[in-house]
C-alpha positions in Angstrom: -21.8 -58.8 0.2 -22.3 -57.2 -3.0 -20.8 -54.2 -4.8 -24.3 -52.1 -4.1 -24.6 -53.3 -0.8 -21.1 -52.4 -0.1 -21.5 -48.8 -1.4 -24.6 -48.5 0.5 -22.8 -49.6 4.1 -20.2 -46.4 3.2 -23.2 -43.8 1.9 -25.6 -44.6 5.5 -22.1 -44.4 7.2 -21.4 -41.3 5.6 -25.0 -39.7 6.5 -24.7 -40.8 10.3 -21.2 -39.1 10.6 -22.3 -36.0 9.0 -25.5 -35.8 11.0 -23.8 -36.4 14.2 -21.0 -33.9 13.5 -23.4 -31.3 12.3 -25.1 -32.0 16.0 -21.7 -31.9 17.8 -21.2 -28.1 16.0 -24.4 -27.0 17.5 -23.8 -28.0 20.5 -20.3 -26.5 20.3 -21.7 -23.3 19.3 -24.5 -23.3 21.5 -22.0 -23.0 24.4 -20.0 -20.7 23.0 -23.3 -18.5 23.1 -23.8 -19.2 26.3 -20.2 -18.6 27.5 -19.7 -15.4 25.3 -23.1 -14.5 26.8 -22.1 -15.0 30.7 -18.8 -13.3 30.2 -16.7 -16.6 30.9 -15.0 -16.6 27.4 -14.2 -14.5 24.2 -14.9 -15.4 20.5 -11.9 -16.2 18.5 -13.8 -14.7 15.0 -11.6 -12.2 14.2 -12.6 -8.9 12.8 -16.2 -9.5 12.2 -15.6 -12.5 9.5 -17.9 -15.0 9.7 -16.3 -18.0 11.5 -18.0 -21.3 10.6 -15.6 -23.3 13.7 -17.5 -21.6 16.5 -14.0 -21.6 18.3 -13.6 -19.4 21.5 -11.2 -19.4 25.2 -12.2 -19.6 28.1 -11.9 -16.2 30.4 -10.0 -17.5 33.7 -10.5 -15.3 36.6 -7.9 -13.9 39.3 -10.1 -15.9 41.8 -10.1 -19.0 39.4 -5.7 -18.7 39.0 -6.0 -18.1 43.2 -7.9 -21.1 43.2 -5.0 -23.4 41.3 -2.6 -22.2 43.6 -0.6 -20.1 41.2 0.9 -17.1 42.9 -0.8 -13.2 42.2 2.4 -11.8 42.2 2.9 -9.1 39.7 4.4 -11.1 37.1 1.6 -13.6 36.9 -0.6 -10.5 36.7 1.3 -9.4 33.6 0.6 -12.9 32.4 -2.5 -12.9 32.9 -4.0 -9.8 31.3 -1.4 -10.7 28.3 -2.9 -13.7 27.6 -2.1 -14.9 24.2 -0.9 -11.5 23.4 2.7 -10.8 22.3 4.6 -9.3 24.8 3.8 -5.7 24.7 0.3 -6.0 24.3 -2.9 -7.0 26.4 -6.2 -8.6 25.4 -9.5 -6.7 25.3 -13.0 -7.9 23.9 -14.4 -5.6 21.3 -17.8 -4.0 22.6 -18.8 -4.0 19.2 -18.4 -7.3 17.9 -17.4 -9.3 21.4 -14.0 -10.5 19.3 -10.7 -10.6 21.7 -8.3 -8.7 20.2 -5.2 -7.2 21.1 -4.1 -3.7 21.9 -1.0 -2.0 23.0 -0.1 -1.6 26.3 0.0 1.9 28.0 3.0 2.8 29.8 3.8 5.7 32.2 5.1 7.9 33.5 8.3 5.7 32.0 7.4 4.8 29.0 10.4 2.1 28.3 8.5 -1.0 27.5 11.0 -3.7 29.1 8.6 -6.2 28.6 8.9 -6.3 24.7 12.7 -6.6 25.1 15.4 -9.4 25.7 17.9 -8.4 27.7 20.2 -11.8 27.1 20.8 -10.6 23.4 24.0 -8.5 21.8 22.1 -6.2 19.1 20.4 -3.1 20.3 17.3 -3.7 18.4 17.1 -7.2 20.1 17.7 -5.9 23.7 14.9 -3.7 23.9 12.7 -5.5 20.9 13.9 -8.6 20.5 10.6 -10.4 22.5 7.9 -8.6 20.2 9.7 -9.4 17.4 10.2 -12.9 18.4 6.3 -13.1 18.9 5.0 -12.7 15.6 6.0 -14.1 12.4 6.6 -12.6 9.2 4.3 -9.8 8.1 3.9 -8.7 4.3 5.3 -5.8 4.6 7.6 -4.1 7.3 6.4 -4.0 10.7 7.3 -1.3 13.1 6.7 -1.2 17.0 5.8 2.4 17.0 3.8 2.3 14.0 1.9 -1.2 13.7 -1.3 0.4 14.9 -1.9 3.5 13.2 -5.8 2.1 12.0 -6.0 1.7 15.9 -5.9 5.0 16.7 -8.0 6.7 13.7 -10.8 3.6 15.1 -10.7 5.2 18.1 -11.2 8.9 16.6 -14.1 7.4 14.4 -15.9 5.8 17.2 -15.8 9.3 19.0 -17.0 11.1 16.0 -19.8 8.8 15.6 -20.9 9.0 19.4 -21.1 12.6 19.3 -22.8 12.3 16.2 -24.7 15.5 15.4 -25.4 16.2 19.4 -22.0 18.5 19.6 -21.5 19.6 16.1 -25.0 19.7 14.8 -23.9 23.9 14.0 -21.2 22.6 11.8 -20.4 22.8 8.1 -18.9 19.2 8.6 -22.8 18.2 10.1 -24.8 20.1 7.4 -23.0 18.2 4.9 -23.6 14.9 6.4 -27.1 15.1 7.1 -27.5 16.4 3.9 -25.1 13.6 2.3 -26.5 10.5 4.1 -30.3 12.2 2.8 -29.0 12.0 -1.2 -27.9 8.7 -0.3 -30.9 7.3 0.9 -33.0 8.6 -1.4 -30.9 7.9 -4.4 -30.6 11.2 -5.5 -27.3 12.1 -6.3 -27.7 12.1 -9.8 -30.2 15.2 -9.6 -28.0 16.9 -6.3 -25.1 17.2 -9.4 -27.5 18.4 -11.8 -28.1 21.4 -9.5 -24.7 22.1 -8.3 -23.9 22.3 -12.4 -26.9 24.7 -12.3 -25.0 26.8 -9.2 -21.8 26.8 -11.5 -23.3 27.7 -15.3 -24.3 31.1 -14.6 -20.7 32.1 -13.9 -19.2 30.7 -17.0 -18.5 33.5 -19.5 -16.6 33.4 -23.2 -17.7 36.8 -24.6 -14.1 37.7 -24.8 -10.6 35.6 -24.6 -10.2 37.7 -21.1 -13.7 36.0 -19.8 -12.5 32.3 -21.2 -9.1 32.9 -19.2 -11.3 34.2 -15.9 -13.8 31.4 -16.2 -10.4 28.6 -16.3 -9.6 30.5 -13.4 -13.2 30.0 -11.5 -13.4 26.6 -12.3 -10.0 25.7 -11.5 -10.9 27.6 -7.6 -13.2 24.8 -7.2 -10.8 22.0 -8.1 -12.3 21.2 -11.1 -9.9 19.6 -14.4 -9.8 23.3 -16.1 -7.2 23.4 -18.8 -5.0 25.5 -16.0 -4.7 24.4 -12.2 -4.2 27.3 -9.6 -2.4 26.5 -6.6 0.1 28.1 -4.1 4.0 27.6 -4.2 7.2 29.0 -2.1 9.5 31.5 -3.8 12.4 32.7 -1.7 10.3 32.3 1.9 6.9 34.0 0.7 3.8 32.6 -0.7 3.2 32.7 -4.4 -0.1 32.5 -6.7 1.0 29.5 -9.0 -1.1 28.9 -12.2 0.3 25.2 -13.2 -0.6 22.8 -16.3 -4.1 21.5 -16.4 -5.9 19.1 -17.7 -8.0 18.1 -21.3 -10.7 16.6 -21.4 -12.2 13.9 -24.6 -14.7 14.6 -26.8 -16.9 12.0 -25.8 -16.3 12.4 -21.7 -17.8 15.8 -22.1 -20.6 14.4 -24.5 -21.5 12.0 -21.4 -21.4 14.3 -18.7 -23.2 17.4 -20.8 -26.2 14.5 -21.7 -26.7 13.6 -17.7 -26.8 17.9 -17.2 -29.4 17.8 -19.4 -28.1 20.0 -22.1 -29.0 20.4 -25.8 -27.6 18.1 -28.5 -26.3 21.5 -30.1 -24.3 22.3 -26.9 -23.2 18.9 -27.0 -21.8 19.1 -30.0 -19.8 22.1 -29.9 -18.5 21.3 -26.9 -16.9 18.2 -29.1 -16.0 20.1 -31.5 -13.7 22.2 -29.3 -12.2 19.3 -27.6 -11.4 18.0 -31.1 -10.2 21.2 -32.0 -7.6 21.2 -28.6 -6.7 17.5 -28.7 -5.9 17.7 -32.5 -1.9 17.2 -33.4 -0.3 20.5 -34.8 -3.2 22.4 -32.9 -2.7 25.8 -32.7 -0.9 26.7 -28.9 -0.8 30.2 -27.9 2.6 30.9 -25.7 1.7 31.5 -21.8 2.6 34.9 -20.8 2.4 36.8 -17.1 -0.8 38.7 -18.1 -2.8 35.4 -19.3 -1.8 34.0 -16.0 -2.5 37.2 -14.3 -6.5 36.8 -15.7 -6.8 33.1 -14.8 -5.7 34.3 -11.3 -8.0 37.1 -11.0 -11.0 34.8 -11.9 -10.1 32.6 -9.1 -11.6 35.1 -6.8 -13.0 37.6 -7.9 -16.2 38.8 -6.2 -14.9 37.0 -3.0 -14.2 38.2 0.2 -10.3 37.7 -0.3 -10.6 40.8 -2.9 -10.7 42.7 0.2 -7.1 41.4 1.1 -5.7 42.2 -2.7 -2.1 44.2 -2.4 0.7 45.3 -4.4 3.0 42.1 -2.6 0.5 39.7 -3.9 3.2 37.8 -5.9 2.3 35.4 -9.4 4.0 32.7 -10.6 3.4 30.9 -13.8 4.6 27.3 -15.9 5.4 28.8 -19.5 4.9 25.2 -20.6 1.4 24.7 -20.0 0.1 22.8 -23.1 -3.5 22.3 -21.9 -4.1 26.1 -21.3 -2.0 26.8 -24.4 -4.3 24.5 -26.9 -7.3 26.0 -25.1 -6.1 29.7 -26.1 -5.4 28.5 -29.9 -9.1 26.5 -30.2 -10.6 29.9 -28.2 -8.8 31.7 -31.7 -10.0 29.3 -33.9 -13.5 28.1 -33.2 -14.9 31.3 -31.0 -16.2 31.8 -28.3 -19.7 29.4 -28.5 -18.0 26.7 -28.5 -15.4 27.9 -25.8 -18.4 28.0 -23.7 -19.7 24.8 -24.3 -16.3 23.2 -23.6 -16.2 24.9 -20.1 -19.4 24.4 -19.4 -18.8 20.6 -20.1 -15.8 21.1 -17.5 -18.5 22.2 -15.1 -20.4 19.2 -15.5 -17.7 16.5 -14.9 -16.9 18.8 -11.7 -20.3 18.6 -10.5 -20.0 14.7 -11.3 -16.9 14.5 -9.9 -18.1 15.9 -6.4 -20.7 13.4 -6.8 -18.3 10.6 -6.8 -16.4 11.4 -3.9 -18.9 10.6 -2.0 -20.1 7.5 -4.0 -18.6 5.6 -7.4 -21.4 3.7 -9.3 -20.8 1.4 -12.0 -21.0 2.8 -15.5 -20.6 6.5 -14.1 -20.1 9.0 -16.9 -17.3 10.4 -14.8 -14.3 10.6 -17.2 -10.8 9.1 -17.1 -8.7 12.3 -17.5 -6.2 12.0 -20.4 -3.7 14.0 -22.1 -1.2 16.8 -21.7 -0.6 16.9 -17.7 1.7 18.9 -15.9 5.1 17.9 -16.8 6.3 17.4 -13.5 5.0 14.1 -11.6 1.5 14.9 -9.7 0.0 12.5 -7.2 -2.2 10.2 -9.1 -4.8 10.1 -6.1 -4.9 12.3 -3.0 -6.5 12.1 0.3 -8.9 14.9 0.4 -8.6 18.4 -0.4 -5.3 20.2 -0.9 -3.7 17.0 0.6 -1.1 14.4 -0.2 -1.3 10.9 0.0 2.2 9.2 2.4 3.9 7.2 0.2 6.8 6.7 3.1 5.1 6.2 6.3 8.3 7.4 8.3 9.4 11.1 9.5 10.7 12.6 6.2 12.0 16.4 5.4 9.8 18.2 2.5 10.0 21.2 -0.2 7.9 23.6 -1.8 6.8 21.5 -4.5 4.9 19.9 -2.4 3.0 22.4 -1.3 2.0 23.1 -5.0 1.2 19.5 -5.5 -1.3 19.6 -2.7 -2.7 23.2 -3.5 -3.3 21.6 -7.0 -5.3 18.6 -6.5 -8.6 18.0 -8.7 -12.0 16.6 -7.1 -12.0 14.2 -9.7 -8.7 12.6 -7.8 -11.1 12.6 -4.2 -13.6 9.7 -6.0 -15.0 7.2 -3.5 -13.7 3.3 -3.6 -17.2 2.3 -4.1 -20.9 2.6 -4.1 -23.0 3.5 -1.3 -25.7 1.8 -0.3 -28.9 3.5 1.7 -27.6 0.8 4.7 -23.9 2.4 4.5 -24.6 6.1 4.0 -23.5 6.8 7.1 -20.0 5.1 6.6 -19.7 6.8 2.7 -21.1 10.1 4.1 -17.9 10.4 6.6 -15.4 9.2 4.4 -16.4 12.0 2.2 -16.6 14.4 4.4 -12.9 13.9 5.8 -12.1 14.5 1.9 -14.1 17.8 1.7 -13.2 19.3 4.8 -9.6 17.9 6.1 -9.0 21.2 8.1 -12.1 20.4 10.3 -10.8 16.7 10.9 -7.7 18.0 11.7 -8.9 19.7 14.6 -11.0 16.8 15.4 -8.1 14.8 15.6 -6.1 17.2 17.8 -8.8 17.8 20.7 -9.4 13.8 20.6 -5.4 12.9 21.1 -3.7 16.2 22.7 -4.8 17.3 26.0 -4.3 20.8 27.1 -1.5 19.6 29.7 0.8 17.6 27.0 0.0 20.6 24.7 1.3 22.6 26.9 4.4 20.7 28.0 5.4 20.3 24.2 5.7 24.2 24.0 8.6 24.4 26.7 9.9 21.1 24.2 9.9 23.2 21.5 11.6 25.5 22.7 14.4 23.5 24.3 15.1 21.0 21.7 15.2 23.8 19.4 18.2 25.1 21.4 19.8 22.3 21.5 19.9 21.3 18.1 21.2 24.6 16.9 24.0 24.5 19.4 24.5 20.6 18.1 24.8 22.0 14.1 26.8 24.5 15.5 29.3 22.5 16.5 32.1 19.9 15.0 30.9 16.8 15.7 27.7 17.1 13.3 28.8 20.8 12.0 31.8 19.3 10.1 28.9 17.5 8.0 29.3 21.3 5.8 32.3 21.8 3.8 32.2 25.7 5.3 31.8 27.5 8.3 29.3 29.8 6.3 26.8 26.8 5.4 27.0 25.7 9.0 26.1 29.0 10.1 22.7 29.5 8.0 21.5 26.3 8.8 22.4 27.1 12.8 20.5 30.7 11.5 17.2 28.2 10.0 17.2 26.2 13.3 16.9 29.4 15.6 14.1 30.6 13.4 12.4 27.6 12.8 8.2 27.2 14.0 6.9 24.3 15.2 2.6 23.7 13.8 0.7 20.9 15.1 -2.4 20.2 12.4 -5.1 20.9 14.2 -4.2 23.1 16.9 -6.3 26.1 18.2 -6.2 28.7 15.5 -3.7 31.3 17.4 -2.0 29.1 19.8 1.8 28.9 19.6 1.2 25.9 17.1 -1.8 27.0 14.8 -2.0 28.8 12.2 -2.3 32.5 13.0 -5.3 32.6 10.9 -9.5 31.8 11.2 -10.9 29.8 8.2 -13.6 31.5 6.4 -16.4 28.6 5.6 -18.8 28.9 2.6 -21.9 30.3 2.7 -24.5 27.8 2.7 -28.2 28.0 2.7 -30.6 25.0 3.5 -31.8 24.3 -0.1 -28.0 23.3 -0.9 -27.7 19.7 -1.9 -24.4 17.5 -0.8 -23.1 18.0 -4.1 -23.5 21.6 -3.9 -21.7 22.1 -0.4 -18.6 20.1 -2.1 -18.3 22.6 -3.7 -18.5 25.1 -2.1 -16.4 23.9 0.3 -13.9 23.3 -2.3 -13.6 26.8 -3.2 -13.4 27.9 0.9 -10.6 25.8 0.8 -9.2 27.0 -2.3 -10.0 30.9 -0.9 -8.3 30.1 2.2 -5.0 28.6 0.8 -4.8 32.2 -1.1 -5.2 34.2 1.7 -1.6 33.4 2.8 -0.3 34.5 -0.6 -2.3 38.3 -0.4 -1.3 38.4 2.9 2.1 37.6 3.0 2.3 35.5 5.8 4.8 32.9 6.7 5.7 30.1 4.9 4.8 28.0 8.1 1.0 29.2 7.8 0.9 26.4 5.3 -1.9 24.3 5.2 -0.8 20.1 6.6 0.2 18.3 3.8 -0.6 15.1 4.9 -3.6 13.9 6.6 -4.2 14.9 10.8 -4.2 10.8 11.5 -0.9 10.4 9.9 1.7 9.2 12.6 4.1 11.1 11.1 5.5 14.5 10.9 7.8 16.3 8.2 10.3 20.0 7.5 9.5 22.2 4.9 12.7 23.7 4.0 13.0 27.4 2.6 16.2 29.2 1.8 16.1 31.2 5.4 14.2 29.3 7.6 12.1 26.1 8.6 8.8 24.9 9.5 8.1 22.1 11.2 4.9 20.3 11.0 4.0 17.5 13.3 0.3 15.5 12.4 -1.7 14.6 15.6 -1.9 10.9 14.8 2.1 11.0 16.1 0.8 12.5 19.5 0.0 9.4 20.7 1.9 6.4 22.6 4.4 5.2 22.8 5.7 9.0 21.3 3.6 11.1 24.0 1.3 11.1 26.5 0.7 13.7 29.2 1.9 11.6 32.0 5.4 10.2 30.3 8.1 11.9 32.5 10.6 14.0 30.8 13.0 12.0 29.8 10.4 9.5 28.0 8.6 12.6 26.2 11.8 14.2 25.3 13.3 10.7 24.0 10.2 10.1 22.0 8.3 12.6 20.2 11.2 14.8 21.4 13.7 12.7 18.9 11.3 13.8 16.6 11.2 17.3 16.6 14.9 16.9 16.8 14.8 15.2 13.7 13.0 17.3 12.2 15.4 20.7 13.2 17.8 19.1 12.1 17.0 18.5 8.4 18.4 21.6 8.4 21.4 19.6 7.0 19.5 18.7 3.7 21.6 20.9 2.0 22.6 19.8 -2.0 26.1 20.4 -2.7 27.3 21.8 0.6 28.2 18.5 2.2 31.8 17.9 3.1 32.0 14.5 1.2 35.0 12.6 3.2 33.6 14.0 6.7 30.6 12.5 6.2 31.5 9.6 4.5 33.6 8.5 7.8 30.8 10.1 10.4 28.3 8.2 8.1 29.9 5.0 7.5 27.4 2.5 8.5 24.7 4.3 6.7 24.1 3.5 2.8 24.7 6.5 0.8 20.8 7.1 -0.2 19.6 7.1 3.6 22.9 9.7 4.6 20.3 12.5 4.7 18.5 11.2 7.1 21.2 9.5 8.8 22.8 12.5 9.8 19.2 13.9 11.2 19.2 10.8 13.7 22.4 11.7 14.5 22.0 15.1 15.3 18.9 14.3 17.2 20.5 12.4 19.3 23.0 14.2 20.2 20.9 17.5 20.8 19.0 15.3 23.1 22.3 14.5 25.4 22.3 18.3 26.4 19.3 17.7 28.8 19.5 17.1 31.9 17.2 14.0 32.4 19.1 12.0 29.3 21.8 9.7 28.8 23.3 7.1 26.5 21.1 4.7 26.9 18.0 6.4 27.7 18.1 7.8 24.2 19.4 4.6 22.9 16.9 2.7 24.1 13.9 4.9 22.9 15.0 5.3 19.6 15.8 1.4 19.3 12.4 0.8 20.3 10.8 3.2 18.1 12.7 1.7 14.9 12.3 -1.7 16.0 10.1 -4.3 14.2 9.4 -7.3 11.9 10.6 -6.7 8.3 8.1 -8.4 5.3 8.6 -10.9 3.0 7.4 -9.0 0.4 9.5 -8.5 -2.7 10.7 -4.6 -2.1 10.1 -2.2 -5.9 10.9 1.1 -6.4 13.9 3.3 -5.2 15.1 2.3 -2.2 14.4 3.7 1.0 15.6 7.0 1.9 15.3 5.8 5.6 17.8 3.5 7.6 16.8 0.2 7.6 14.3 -1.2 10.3 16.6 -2.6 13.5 19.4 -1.0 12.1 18.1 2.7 12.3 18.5 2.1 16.2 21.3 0.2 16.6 23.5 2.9 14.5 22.4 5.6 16.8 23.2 3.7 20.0 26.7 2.7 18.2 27.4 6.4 17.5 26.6 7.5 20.7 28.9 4.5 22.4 31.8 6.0 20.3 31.7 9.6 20.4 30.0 9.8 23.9 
């Protein structure tokens, strides 16, 4: 046989095998149809992604197991609705997409998961984790039992926002902005919704003195905008405080971008350049910061509002006297008048307008500037998650300050923009992403009616109160008390723990853990765009974080820091007291449910609370070194501050009646447990105790002093 004749065997050869293995994939796929379509077995396409294999598993029946003799005892049962699960979890088909996937497993009234453990090992971790661990292989990152599934949970709130769709909340800000949001999208008109909400902030911007340029930073910076000064709220001995804080510049050319889509004239074009020049140039002139130019910018944050009502002699100012921005915006206002002060803030108004247009979509060659230049000295979150909130960057239970508040209080639209562009086919999608940025207060309370029912809400007040008493009696005495080098520190943080409040984001406005307050929503008409309602609803926001401050409320009246689906829950520590706030994505399994019996809800979110009392230890320079050093000697010295708050949480829960040893060790080994990534680990180490060996310290402490 020839060369040719040879290659020509291999090509037909070639063809056949193709053509009959393309026919053997349709037929394979054709009965997974079918199967999928008579309910005898699941899809094993995962997440959606197209699966060119057509693989699936068959669905085997308690009557088809009965039928091959194996025994319906409840152990086979457990197999059985396991499936290829890791221990812990169970299978379920997605009614969306018919995938199998695999969800935890709800336990209760104990809610001890024994089935996740291996009782045959020696570490703590390992006796009560050791299967589920065992199960999986190495993630990227850290992997922890009680957290893994945090996108479950905010799935599961999505889906029930979406069913209700408009039918319950059609009366809502929330559903005027979305119907009004997924119309721009659609119709591609968000260019022209910015354009008027520009037009709803021109009219207010005024230059005709240096006391109108200040009042004008002060207006724009009350609806988030990047004003040369940021207005915010901080903490200053236990009250609220007004807090005027560095802002931003903006370049020439940004503001030539954004005045061009407004539709202004070339000359206010180029006098708003002109000024920016004039601010950004080296050895401008910088007019010092004083209490009364603060005092303006403050004033123009609200006046003409309803919160003028609440206006007293306590309301209380605070100022940074390094505050470069504002200070090159008062030596240009000197320098080049008040014309072109104008045109500079009215170019500010155009990239907020823009701005709220981008959070709810980011379009390629946007004229939505990168912010440069002369920021706040002290670190600011580069992004946030929505208005006057923070973004985690330590998914674990973590103590606070007032800085953070300020952060928060701070934030600029332009840090709320959209990952990407929205199409007319995923407006609905874009439309409530944006609207948890806009209005996080009103997803907040979502979240809380979706996971806590009015009989675990109640059972967590009578928690409150008990674990509060028993963490103050804990501090108070020697076995965690010694942590203070004097009898007087020990005391005030005893003192702190008595008058501590518990908030739960969320909660009924006036119940024992909401805010004492009602939120006062903008007033919007019909003829307001999507854009327009951003911003409006930026400045509620902004209106209702001041209200605090002229009212002199409680520091605990503070808005959540973090967002409502956060499984996680943090202290903010003033001089004289404590607040603890606990996010409603934590009120879930395996931390609470409304049928776990005491001694799993008080061993669970319970350690929490605990934890979070007693933080009152955080104290700098108060510590009695060689005490804790000894009490703490298993702990790295950068985690000791949390250490010592597992510690005392544990021990505050062994004064109830329902607890022991290894109830508490158990929970909390459970809740700590997990698979630690592969991933190369950057930045400062972990404040936290190591995963598996956060649990397995507390069960060793409590073997030796208990």
């Amino acid at each position: 046989m020839s060369t040719d004749e040879s290659q020509l065997a291999v090509l037909i050869s070639l063809v056949v095998a193709g053509f009959l293995a393309l026919l053997n994939h349709a037929t394979v796929c054709g009965e997974r149809h079918e199967c999928v379509r008579r309910g005898t077995c699941y899809s094993l396409n995962s997440g959606g992604v197209l699966d060119y294999s057509c693989s699936f598993r068959t669905t085997v029946t308690p009557a088809g197991f009965a039928l091959l003799n194996i025994s319906a005892q409840h152990e086979t049962m457990q197999a059985l609705d396991r499936g290829v699960c890791a221990p812990g979890l169970r299978q379920q088909v997605d009614v969306q997409t018919g995938d199998m996937r695999c969800v935890r497993k709800r336990l209760y009234p104990v809610a001890l998961n024994e089935e996740i453990g291996d009782p045959t090992a020696t570490k703590d971790h390992e006796r009560y984790c050791g299967a589920w661990i065992d199960a999986g292989g190495a993630p990227y990152n850290d992997q922890r039992w009680a957290f893994y599934d945090d996108g479950v949970t905010e799935e599961a709130v999505d889906d029930l926002i979406r069913a209700k769709g408009n039918a319950r909340i059609a009366t809502t800000d929330v559903a005027k902005f979305r119907a009004a949001c997924r119309t721009m999208v659609t119709a591609n008109s968000a260019g022209a919704s910015a354009r008027q909400a520009y037009g709803m902030l021109a009219p207010q911007l005024k230059t005709g003195s240096q006391g109108d340029a200040l009042a004008t930073v002060g207006y724009l910076a009350s609806h988030y905008c990047d004003s040369p000064a940021l207005v915010g709220i901080s903490v200053s001995d236990n009250a609220f405080v007004a807090k005027v804080a560095p802002g931003v510049l903006l370049a020439a050319q940004d503001l030539k971008n954004a005045l061009f889509v407004a539709g202004e004239s070339r000359d206010t074009r180029d006098l708003a350049m002109a000024f920016a020049d004039a601010m950004a140039a080296p050895g401008a002139l910088s007019t010092p910061i004083t209490q009364a130019h603060a005092q303006v910018v403050i004033r123009g944050s609200h006046s003409g509002t309803w919160i003028d009502g609440y206006m007293g002699p306590s309301f209380s100012i605070a100022y940074d006297t390094t505050n470069d921005p504002l200070s090159r915006f008062l030596g240009a206002y000197e320098t080049q008048g008040a014309a072109q002060a104008r045109a500079y803030l009215k170019g500010v108004a155009t990239v907020c307008a823009l701005s709220a247009r981008a959070v709810v979509t980011a379009e390629e060659g946007n004229v939505l500037p990168m912010v440069w230049g002369m920021q706040a000295p002290k670190a600011r979150p580069p992004t946030a998650a929505a208005l006057g909130r923070l973004r985690e960057t330590d998914r674990d239970l973590f103590s606070t300050h007032a800085a953070a508040i300020e952060n928060a209080s701070t934030v600029r639209l332009s840090s709320l923009s959209a990952i990407a562009s929205a199409s007319h086919s995923g407006a609905r999608e874009a439309c409530l992403d944006a609207a948890r940025r806009v209005f996080p207060d009103d997803f907040d309370r979502i979240a809380f009616n979706a996971l806590v029912t009015p009989a675990l809400y109640a059972r967590l007040e009578t928690m409150a109160s008990a674990l509060r008493q028993a963490t103050a009696l804990t501090i108070g005495e020697d076995l965690i008390g010694k942590v203070f080098d004097d009898y007087s520190a020990r005391q005030a943080a005893v003192g702190k723990v008595n008058a501590a409040r518990v908030r739960i984001a969320g909660a009924p406005r006036g119940s024992w853990a909401g805010v004492q307050r009602e939120f006062r929503g903008p007033d919007l008409t019909s003829d307001d765009t999507a854009i327009a309602i951003v911003l409006k609803q930026a400045r509620a926001v902004y209106l209702d974080r001041l209200l605090p401050v002229v009212s002199n409320l409680d520091v605990c009246e503070h808005p959540a820091l973090y967002d409502g689906m956060s499984r996680n829950a943090y202290l903010l520590l003033g001089s004289t007291s404590a607040c603890v706030m606990i996010l409603p994505g934590l009120v879930v399994p395996p931390f609470a449910d409304e049928r776990y019996d005491d001694a799993s809800l008080y061993t669970r979110l319970g350690f929490v609370l605990a934890h979070e009392f007693s933080h009152v230890t955080a104290m700098d320079g108060q510590w009695d070194l060689e005490y804790t050093g000894t009490l703490m000697s298993a702990y790295r010295d950068e985690t000791q501050v949390e250490a010592v708050a597992d510690l005392s949480a544990a021990t505050a829960l062994l004064r109830l009646p329902f607890t022991n040893n290894e109830t508490v060790c158990a929970s909390v080994s459970q809740l700590f447990c997990g698979r630690p990534g592969w991933a190369l680990k950057t930045g400062p180490p972990s404040r936290h105790p190591a995963l598996n060996l956060r649990g397995d310290n507390v069960c060793s402490f409590l073997r030796q002093h208990f």
